[in-house]
C-alpha positions in Angstrom: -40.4 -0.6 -120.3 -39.6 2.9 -119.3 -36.4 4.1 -117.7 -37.3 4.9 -114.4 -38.3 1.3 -114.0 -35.2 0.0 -114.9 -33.3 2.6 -112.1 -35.9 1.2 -109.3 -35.0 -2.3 -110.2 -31.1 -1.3 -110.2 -31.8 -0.2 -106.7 -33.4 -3.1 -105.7 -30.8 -5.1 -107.4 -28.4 -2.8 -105.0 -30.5 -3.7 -101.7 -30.4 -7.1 -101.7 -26.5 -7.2 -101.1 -27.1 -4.4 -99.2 -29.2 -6.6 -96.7 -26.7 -9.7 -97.1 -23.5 -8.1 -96.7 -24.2 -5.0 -94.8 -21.8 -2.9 -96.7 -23.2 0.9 -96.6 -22.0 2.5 -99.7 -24.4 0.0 -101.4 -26.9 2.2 -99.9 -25.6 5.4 -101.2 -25.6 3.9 -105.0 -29.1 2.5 -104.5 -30.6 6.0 -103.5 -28.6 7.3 -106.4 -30.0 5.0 -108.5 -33.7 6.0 -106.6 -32.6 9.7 -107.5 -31.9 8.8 -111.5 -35.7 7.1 -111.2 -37.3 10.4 -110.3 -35.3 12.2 -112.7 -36.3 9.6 -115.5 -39.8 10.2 -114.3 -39.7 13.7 -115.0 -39.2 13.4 -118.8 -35.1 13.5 -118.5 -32.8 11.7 -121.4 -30.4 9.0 -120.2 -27.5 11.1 -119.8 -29.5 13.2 -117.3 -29.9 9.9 -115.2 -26.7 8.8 -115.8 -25.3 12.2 -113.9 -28.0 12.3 -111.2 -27.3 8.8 -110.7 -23.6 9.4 -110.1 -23.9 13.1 -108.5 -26.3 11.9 -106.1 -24.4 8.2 -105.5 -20.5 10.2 -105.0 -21.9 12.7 -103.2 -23.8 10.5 -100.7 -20.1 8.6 -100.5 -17.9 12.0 -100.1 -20.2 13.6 -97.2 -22.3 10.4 -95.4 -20.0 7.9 -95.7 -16.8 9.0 -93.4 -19.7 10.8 -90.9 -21.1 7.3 -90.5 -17.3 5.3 -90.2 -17.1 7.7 -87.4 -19.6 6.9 -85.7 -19.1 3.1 -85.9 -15.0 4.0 -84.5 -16.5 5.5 -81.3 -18.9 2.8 -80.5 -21.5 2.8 -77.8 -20.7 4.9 -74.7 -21.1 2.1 -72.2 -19.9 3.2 -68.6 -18.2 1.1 -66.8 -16.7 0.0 -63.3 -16.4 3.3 -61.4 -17.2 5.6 -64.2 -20.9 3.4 -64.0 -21.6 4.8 -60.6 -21.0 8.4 -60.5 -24.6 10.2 -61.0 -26.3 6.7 -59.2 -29.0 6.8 -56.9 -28.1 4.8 -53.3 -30.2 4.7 -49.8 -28.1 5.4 -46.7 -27.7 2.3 -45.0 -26.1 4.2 -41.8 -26.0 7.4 -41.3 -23.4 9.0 -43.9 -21.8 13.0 -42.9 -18.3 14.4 -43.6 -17.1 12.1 -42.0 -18.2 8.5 -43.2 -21.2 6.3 -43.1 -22.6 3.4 -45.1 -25.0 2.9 -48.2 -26.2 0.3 -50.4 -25.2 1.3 -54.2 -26.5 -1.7 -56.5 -27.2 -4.4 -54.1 -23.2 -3.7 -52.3 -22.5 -2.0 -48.6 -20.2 0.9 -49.5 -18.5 3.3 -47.3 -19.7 6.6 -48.1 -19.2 10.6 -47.0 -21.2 13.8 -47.7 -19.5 16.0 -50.0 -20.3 19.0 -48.1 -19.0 18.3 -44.5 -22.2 19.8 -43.0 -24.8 17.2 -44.3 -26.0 14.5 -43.1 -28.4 11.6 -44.6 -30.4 9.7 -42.0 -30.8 6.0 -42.6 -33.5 5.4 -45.4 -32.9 8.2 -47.0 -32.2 8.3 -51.1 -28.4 9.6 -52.3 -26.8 10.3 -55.3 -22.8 9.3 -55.8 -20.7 12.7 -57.2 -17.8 10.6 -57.2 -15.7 7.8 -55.9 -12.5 7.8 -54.3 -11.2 5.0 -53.5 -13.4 2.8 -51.8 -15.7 5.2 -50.4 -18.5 7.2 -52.3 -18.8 10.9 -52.2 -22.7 11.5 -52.2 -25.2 14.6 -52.0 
């Protein structure tokens, strides 16, 4: 059987743990060992293989790997409480102008003021909420 077989069955053989325990650098070995295939398909000797396969695999570990623990750290940028309304759309409920008003903002009556003093929303009338202070929502 020729050598580059033997490297695609090593990463298969890498894959399957891969899949089972979700561990990532088993990934980066497996695409080495995908990289010492092609390498052994081209005609290469074994110690050729051998280097792509642990060039390639290192490599894949030194740059990918802390990028991707990185990434997993921060986590998804879910917004919420107040940080979830700012930028959400509300219809004036009663008219809303520098000085107060009402809107409905996901399903809830809020208090609610123009940022700019001279504006005013009529009943009906779509919003968006800049901010929130306190309880009231500052809307354009």
């Amino acid at each position: 059987m020729d050598s580059w077989i033997w490297w695609l069955l090593a990463a298969v053989g890498l894959g399957i743990p891969l899949v089972i325990t979700a561990m990532p650098e088993l990934a980066m070995f497996a695409v080495g060992a995908l990289a010492a295939a092609g390498v052994a398909g081209l005609g290469a000797g074994a110690v050729w293989q051998l280097l792509t396969f642990v060039a390639v695999s290192v490599g894949l570990l030194v740059v990918v790997r802390p990028i991707a623990y990185r990434q997993l750290r921060k986590g998804p940028q879910i917004k919420m409480g107040i940080e979830a309304l700012k930028g959400a759309t509300a219809v004036v409920a009663e008219q809303v102008d520098g000085e107060g008003g009402r809107i409905k903002l996901n399903g809830e009556i809020w208090s609610a003021r123009a940022l700019n003093p001279g504006s005013v929303y009529e009943p009906g009338q779509q919003v968006d909420v800049v901010e929130i202070q306190g309880a009231t929502a500052l809307v354009v």
